[in-house]
C-alpha positions in Angstrom: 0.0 0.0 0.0 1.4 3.6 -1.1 1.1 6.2 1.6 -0.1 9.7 -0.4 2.7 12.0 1.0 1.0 15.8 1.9 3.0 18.9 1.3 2.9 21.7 3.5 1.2 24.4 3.1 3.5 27.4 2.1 3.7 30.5 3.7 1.8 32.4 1.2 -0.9 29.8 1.4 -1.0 30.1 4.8 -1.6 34.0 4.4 -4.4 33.0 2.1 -6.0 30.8 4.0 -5.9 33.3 7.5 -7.7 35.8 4.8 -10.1 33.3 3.3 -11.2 33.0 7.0 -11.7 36.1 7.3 -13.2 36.8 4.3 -15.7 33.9 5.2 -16.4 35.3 8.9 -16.9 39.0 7.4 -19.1 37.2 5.0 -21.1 35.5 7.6 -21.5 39.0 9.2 -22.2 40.7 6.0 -25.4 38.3 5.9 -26.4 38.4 9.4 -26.7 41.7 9.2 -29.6 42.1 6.9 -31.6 39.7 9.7 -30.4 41.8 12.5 -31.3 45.5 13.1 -28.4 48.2 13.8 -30.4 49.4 17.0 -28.8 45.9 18.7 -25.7 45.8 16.6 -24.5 49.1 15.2 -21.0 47.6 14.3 -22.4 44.7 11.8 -24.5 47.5 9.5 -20.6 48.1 8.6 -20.1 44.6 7.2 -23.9 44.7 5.3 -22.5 47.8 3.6 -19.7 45.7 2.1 -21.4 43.0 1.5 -21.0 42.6 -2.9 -17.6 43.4 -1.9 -16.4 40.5 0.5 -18.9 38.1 -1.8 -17.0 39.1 -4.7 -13.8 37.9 -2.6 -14.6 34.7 -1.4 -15.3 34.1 -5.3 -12.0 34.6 -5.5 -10.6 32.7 -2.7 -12.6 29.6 -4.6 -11.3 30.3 -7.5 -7.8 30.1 -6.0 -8.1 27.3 -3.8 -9.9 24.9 -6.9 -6.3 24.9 -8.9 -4.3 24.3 -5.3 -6.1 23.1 -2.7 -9.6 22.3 -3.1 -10.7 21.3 0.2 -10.1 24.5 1.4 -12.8 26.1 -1.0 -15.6 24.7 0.6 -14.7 27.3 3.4 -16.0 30.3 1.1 -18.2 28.2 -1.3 -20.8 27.2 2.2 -21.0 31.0 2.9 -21.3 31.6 -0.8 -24.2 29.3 -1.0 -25.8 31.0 2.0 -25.4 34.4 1.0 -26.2 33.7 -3.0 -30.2 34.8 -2.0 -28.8 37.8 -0.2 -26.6 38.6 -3.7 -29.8 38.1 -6.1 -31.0 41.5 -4.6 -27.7 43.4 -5.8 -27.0 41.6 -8.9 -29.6 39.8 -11.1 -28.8 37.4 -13.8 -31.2 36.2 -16.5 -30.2 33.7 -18.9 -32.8 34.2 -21.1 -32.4 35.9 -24.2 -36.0 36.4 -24.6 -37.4 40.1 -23.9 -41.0 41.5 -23.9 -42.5 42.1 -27.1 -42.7 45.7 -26.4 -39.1 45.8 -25.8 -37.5 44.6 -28.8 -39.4 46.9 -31.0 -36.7 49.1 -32.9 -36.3 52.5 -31.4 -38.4 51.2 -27.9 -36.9 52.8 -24.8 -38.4 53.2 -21.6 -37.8 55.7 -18.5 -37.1 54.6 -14.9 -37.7 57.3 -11.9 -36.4 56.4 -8.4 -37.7 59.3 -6.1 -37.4 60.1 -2.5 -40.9 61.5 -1.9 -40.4 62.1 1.8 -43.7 60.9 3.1 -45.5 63.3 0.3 -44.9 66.1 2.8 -46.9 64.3 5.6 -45.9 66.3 7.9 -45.8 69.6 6.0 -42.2 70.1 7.1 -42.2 72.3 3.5 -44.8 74.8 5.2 -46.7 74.8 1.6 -49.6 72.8 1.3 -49.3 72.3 -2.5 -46.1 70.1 -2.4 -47.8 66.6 -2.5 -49.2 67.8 -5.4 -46.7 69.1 -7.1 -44.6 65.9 -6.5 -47.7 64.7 -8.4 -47.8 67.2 -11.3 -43.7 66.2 -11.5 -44.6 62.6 -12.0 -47.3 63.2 -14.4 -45.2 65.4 -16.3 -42.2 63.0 -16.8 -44.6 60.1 -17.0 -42.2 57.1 -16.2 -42.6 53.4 -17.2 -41.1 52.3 -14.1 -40.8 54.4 -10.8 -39.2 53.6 -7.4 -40.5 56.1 -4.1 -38.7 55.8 -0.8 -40.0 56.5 2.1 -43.3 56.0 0.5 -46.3 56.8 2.8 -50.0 55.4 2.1 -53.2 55.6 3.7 -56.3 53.6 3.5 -58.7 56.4 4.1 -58.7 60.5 4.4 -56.6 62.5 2.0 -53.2 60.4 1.9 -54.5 57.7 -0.4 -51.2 57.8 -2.4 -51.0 54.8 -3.9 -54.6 55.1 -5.6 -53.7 58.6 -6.9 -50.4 57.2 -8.2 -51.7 54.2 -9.8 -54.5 56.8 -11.4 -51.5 59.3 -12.5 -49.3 57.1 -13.9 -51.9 55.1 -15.3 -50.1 51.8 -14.1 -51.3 48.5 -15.3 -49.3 46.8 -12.6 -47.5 48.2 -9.3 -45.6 46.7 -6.4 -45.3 47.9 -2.8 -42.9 46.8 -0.4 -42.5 47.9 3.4 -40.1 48.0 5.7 -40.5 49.0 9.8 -37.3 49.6 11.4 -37.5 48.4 14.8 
């Protein structure tokens, strides 16, 4: 029977592998993060906001450990895998060549608006009564195909029914809302 004979790790692997640790522990943080609310844990809002980042190096640190060591990329690739639902809301990929009809039309463009609509003036921090409604004469007027509010406020009843005088304005066929509560 032939004993396999292991080499030792050199020193520059060794460097690499304390900084794929760490890469994979800042990785794991990076992902906790989004699950845990900076009012408990100021510090690990710093590792969500360099999150793409420290993915993009543990690709790496896979990359380099499949041509020398490939036991040591399951290290990175198990926080990859759990942190590859986390990355599909920064980068999406679709593999499809297919686009919508309307799309591939020569000459067919469409406009995007993202807008911070601070709680339509909620609060009238503006002291003028007409800014809700010039935010919507704004949107009518550039008319967007797709738009994106932030700190978006709705109500069901009385005069902030937003979303109905939205949907009416842009004369949306579909819209999406999505709200977050911070803790």
């Amino acid at each position: 029977m032939v004993k396999k004979v292991r080499k030792k790790l050199s020193a520059t692997g060794k460097i690499f592998l304390i900084l794929n640790f760490i890469a994979a522990i800042s990785l794991g943080l990076s992902i906790l993060s989004s699950y845990i609310s900076p009012a408990h844990a100021w510090w690990l809002a710093f590792f969500g906001l360099t999150f793409p980042f420290i993915y993009l190096a543990n690709i790496l640190f896979v990359i380099y450990w499949l041509f020398f060591r490939w036991r040591y990329a399951l290290l990175s690739f198990i926080f990859l895998l759990t942190g590859f639902s986390e990355m599909s809301g920064f980068a999406q990929i679709n593999f499809s060549r297919k686009l919508p009809d309307e799309i591939i039309k020569k000459g067919k463009t469409f406009k995007v608006m993202s807008y911070n609509v601070r709680l339509f003036d909620l609060y009238n921090w503006s002291h003028n009564l007409e800014t809700r409604n010039k935010m919507f004469d704004l949107l009518d007027k550039e008319s967007p195909d797709i738009a994106c509010f932030q700190e978006y406020f709705n109500s069901d009843d009385g005069d902030f029914r937003n979303t109905d005088t939205l949907v009416q304005i842009l004369r949306a066929k579909n819209h999406y809302e999505r709200y977050t509560e911070t803790l």
